[in-house]
VOGU-3710 file (C-alpha; in Angstrom, 3 decimals, decimal comma):
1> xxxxxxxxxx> 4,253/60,442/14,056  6,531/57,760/12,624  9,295/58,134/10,364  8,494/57,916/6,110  9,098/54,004/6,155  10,767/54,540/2,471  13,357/57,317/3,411  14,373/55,653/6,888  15,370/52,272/4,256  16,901/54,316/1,728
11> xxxxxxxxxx> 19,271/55,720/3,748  20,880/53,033/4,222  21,406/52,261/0,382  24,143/54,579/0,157  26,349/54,755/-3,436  28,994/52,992/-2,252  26,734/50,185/-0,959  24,867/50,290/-4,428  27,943/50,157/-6,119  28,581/47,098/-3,738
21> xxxxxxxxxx> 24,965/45,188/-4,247  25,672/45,870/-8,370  29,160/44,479/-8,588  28,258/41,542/-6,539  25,274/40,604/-8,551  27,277/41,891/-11,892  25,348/44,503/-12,747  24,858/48,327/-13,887  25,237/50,050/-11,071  22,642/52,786/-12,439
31> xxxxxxxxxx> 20,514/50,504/-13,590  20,456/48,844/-9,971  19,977/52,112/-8,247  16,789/52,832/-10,499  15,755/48,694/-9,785  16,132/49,875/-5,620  14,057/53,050/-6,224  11,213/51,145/-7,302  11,532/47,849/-5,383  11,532/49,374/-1,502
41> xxxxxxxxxx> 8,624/51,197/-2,160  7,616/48,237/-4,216  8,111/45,663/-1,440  6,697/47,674/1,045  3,071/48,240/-0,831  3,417/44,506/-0,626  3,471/43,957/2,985  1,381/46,627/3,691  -0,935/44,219/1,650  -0,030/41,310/3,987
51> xxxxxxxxxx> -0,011/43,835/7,151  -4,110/44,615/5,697  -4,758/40,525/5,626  -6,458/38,398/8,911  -3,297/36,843/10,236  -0,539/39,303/8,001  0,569/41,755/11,045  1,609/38,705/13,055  3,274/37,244/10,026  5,247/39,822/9,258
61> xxxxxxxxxx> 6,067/40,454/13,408  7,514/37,104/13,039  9,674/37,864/10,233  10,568/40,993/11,453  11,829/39,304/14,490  14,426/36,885/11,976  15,952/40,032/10,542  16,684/42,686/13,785  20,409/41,901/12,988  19,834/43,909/9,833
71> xxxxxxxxxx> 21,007/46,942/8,542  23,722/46,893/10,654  25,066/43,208/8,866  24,139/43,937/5,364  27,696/45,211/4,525  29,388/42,052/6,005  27,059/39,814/3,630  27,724/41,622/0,295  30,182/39,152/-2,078  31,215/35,911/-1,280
81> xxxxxxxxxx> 29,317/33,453/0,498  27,148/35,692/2,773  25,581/37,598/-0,176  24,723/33,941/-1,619  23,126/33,060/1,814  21,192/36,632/1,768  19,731/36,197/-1,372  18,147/32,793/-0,376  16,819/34,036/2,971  15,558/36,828/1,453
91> xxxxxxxxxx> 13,517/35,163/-1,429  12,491/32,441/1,044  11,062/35,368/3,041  9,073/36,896/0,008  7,861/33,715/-1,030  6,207/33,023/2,871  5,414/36,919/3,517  3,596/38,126/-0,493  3,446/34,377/-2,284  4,551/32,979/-5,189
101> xxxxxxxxxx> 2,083/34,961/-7,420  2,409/38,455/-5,774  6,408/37,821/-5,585  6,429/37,211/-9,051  4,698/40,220/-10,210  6,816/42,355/-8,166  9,849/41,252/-9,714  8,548/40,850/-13,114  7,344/44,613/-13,064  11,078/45,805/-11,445
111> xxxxxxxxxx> 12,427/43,829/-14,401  10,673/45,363/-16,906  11,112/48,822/-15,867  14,908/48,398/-15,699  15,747/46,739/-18,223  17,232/43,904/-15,910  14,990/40,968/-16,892  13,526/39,259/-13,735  16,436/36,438/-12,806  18,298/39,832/-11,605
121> xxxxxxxxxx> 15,785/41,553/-10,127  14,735/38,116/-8,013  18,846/38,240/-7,110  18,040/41,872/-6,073  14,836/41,933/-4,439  16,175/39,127/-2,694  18,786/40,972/-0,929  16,424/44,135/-0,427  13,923/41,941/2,008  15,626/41,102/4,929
131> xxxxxxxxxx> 17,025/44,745/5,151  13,650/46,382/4,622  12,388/43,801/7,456  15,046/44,644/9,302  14,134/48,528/9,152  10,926/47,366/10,155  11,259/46,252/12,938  13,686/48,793/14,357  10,478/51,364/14,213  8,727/51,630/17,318
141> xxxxxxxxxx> 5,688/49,105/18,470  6,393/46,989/15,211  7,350/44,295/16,741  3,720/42,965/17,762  0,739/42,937/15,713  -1,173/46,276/16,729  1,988/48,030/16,075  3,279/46,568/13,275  -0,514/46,939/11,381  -0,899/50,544/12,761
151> xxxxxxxxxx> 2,548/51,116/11,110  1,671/50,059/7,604  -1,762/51,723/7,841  0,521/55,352/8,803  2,602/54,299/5,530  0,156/54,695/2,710  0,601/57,805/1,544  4,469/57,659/1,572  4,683/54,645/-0,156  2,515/55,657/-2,802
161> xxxxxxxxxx> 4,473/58,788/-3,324  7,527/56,701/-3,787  6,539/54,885/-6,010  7,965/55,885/-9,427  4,817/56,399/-11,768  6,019/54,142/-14,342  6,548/51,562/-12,284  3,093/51,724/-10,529  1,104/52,084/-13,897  3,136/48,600/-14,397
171> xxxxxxxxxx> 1,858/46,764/-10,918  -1,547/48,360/-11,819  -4,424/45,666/-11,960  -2,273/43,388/-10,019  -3,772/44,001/-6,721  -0,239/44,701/-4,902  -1,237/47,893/-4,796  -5,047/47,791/-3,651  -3,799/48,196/0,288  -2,694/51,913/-0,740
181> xxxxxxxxxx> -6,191/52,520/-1,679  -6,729/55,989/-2,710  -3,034/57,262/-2,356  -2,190/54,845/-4,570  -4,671/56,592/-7,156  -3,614/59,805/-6,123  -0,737/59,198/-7,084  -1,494/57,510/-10,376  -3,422/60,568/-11,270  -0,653/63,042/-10,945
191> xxxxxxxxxx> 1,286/60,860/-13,260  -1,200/61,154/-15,367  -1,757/64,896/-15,501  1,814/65,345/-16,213  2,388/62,564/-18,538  -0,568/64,995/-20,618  1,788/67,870/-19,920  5,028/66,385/-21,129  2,860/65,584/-24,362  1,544/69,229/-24,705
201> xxxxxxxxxx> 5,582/70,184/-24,129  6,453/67,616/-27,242  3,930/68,994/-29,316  5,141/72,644/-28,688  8,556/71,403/-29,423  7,155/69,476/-32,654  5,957/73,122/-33,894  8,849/75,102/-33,461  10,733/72,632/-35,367  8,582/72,598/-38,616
211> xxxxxxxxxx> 8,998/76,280/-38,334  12,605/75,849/-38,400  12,887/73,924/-41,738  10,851/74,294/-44,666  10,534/71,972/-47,597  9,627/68,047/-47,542  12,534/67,792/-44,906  9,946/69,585/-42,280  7,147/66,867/-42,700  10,398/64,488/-41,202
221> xxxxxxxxxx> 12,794/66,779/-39,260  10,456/67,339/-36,397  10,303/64,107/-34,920  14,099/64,095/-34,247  13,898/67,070/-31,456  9,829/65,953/-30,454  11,693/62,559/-29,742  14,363/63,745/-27,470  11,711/65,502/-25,813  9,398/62,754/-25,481
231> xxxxxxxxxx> 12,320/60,617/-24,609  14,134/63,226/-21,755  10,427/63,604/-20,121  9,417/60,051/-20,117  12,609/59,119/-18,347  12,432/62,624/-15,513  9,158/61,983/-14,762  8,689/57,728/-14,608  12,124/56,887/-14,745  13,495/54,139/-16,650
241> xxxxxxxxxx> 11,098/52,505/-19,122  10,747/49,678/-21,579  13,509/49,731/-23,998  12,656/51,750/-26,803  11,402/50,565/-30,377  14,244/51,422/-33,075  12,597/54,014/-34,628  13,104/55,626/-31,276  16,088/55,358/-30,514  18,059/56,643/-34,010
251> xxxxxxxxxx> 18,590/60,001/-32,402  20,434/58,771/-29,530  23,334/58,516/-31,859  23,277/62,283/-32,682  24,455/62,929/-28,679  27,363/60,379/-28,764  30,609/61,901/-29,037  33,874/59,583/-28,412  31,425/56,713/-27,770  29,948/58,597/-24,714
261> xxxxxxxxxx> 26,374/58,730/-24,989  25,909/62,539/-23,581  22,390/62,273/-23,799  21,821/58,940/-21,600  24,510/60,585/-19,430  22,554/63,834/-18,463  19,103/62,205/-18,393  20,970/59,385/-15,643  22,271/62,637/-14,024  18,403/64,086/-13,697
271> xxxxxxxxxx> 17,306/60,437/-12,535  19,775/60,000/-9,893  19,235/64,099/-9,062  15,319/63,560/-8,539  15,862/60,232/-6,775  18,069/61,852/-3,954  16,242/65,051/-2,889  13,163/63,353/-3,192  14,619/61,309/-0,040  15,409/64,421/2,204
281> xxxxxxxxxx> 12,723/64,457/4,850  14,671/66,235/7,213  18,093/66,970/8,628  19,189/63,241/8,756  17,947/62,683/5,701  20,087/65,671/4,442  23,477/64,673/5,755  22,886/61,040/4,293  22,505/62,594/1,062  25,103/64,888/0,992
291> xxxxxxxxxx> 27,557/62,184/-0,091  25,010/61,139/-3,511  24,315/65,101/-4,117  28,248/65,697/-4,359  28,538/62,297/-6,674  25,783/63,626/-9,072  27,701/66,845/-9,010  31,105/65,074/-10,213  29,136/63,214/-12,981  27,679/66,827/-13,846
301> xxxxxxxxxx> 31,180/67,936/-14,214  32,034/65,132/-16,587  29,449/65,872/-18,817  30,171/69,464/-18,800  33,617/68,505/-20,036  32,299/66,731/-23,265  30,085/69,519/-24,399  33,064/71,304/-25,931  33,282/68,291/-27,879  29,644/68,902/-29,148
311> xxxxxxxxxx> 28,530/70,350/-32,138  25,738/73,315/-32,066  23,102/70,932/-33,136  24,216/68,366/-30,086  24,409/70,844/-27,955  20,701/71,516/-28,586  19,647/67,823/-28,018  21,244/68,377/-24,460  19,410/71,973/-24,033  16,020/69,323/-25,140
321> xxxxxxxxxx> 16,684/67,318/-22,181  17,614/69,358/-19,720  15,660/72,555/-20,721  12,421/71,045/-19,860  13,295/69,263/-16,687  14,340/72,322/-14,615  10,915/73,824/-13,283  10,346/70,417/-12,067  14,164/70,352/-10,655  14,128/74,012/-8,864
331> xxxxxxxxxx> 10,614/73,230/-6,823  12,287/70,173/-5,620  15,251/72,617/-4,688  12,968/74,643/-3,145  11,536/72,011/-1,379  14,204/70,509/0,504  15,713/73,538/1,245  12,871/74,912/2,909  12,816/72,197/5,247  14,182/73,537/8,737
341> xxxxxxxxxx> 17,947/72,896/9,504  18,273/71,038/5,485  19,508/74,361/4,559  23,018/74,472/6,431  23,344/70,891/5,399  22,629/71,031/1,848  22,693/74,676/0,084  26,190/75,099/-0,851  25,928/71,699/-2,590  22,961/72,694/-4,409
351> xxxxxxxxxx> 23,643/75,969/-5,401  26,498/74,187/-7,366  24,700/71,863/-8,842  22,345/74,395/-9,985  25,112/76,469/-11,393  25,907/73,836/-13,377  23,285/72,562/-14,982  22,512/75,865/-16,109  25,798/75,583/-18,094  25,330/72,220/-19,797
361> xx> 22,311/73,900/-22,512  25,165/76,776/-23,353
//
């Protein structure tokens, strides 16, 4: 059975090489990790489209063949010239391998979900092709056309999974997604069902906050909480969205505390959280993330340091976001853990991360 296509790329994106790809190309490093969760799966529902065409498997053996150098040179290219020279070969090899049109959608959607406008995420995505063609053709059989179609075709259902539900409701009536076929709407119907359920959770939330207050001030007072709610949920289970209308976003303010934004800082620490087990496939997978499980556990810590610096009523805005993300958090837990051999690997990592989360709502 061949390797999940996704995972196998990803572990080569490591933080230290993200932090690399964003301060070459200038940008939030974050923000460029939540750009690379979306675009590999992204690209790859792309050329499974191409691998689906008359003609596409040989196509994309042929590229495949340009870029068996990579991942083993992508560090040496990153800054200076080389990354300048990567960039071009890569967007030269998205233009011949999706088109113009498709290329442009792709990057346009990644763009819009991140917040980095599409001249970065063309810089990015541009840099992402040659190493995902390079992965590709490191799997077995892919480098002639039986293989490399057979390959795609085993990839459906992995790619669809990876691909962050916001971001495929986004590339949805474009047709970059139509090669997925129904994982891709398997997928887009478990977003849906618990897009429904984070908007049952708001409402709840809504109602014990007008039993809180009384007066005219509960006809208003509700939507601060019901927004942080809305907000923390829409971010844990699509990631990043469209920047948010002002009315939105006046809340944010009320988890700032010595110009940190608390808030944005625990719901990054979910994001990045979610993004990392949901990579662990198996023992290799594990140790790869070991390093990103013990960063999001430092940036836990530093959040847990400010929330002495909170008042009660911040406090609760944090409990709001991180309250209703755990269930969803402890089944992925559960998840990798139960994986055989991921235990050894990962567990005492976990269990602290666990322990403190639970003491951020406090």
């Amino acid at each position: 059975m061949a390797a999940n296509l996704v995972s196998v790329v990803m572990r080569f994106l490591t933080p230290d090489m993200i932090g690399r790809i964003a301060n070459g190309l200038g940008l939030d490093s974050n923000k460029v990790q939540s750009a690379i969760s979306a675009g590999v799966p992204g690209l790859l529902a792309g050329l499974s489209g191409v691998a689906a065409t008359p003609g596409g498997p040989q196509k994309l053996v042929e590229a495949a063949k340009q870029e068996t150098g990579m991942p083993a040179n992508l560090s040496d290219m990153l800054g200076g010239s080389g990354q300048s020279s990567l960039m071009a070969r890569g967007s030269q090899l998205l233009g011949s391998l999706l088109g113009a049109r498709d290329q442009s959608v792709l990057t346009e959607a990644i763009g819009r979900f991140t917040g980095l406008g599409q001249g970065n995420s063309t810089s990015l995505l541009g840099m992402l092709a040659p190493l995902v063609m390079g992965t590709v053709a490191q799997q077995p059989g892919s480098l002639n056309p039986n293989g490399m179609a057979n390959l795609f075709a085993s990839q459906k259902n992995n790619i669809a999974a990876a691909l962050p539900s916001g971001f495929s409701n986004l590339l949805g009536g474009t047709g970059l997604l139509d090669s997925l076929g129904g994982a891709a709407r398997d997928a887009a119907g478990v977003a849906s069902q618990t897009a429904r359920t984070a908007g049952s959770a708001a409402y709840t939330a809504r109602d014990a906050g007008q039993h809180a207050v009384s007066g005219t001030a509960a006809k208003w007072l509700w939507l601060i909480p019901a927004a942080a709610v809305v907000a923390a949920l829409a971010f844990w289970l699509n990631g990043p969205v469209q920047q948010p209308t002002p009315q939105h976003v006046a809340s944010a303010q009320d988890l700032t505390v010595g110009g940190v934004d608390v808030g944005k800082q625990t719901t990054d620490n979910l994001s990045n959280l979610r993004t990392t087990l949901s990579g662990v496939t198996d023992v290799a997978s594990a140790k790869a993330a070991l390093p990103k499980l013990q960063e999001v556990t430092g940036q836990i810590d530093k959040t847990g340091a400010m929330m002495g610096s909170l008042s009660a009523d911040q406090r609760q805005g944090i409990a709001n976001i991180v309250n209703p993300a755990m269930p969803a958090v402890n089944q992925l837990f559960d998840k990798v853990l139960a994986i055989p051999g991921v235990d050894e690997v990962l567990k005492p990592t976990i269990d602290s991360v666990k322990a403190k989360l639970a003491t951020l709502p406090a």
